[in-house]
C-alpha positions in Angstrom: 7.1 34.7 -39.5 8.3 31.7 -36.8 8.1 28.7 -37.6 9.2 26.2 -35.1 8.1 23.1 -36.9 10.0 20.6 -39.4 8.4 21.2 -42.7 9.3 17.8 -44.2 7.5 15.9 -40.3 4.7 18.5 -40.4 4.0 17.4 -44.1 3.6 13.4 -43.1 1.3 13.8 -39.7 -0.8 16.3 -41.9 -0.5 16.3 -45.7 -2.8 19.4 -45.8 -0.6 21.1 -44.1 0.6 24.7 -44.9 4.3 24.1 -44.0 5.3 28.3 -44.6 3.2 29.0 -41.6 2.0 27.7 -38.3 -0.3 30.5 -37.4 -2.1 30.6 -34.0 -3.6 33.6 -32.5 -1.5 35.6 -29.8 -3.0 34.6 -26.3 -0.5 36.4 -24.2 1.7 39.5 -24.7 5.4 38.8 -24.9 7.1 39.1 -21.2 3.7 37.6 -19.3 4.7 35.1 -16.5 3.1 32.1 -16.8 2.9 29.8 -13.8 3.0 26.4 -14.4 3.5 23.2 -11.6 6.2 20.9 -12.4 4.3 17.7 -11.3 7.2 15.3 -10.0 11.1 14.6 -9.9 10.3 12.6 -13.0 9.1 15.3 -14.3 12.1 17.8 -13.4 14.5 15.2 -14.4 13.1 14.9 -17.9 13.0 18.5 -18.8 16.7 18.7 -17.2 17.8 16.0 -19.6 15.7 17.3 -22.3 17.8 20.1 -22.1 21.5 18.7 -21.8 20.5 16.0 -24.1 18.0 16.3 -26.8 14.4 15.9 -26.7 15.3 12.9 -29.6 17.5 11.5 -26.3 14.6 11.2 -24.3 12.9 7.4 -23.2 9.2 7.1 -23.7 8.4 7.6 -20.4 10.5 10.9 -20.6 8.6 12.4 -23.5 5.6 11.6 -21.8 6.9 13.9 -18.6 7.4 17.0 -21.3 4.0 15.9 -23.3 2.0 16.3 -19.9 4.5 20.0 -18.9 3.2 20.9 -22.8 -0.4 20.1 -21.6 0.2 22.7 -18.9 1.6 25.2 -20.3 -0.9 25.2 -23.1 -3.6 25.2 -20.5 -1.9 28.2 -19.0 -1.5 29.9 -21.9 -5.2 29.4 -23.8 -7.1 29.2 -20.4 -8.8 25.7 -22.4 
């Protein structure tokens, strides 16, 4: 199964953590558009650079542009 997380980070943040797995249930079937409102140019600029970059390239300020696009999505996603 996917597992898009660093075991050896996972296992610090939570040492209860199963690290083989990060199972979730399916909310969406593969190939559903989501819509989701990018919020600002910040915002657009820090997923852009993000991208070209590295998320570990990112300022603060950046992360919190993608933390907040996460937020959406997640929202969009779960409906919660």
């Amino acid at each position: 199964m996917f597992n898009p997380l660093n075991k050896s980070y996972t296992a610090v943040i939570n040492p209860f953590s199963d690290n083989n797995t990060y199972d979730v249930p399916t909310y969406i079937k593969p190939g559903t558009k989501v819509t989701v409102a990018i919020d600002s140019r910040e915002q657009e600029i820090s997923i852009l650079a993000a991208y070209d970059y590295g998320i570990e390239a990112l300022s603060e300020e950046g992360r919190e542009q993608l933390n907040r696009l996460n937020a959406d999505l997640k929202v969009a996603i779960t409906g919660r």
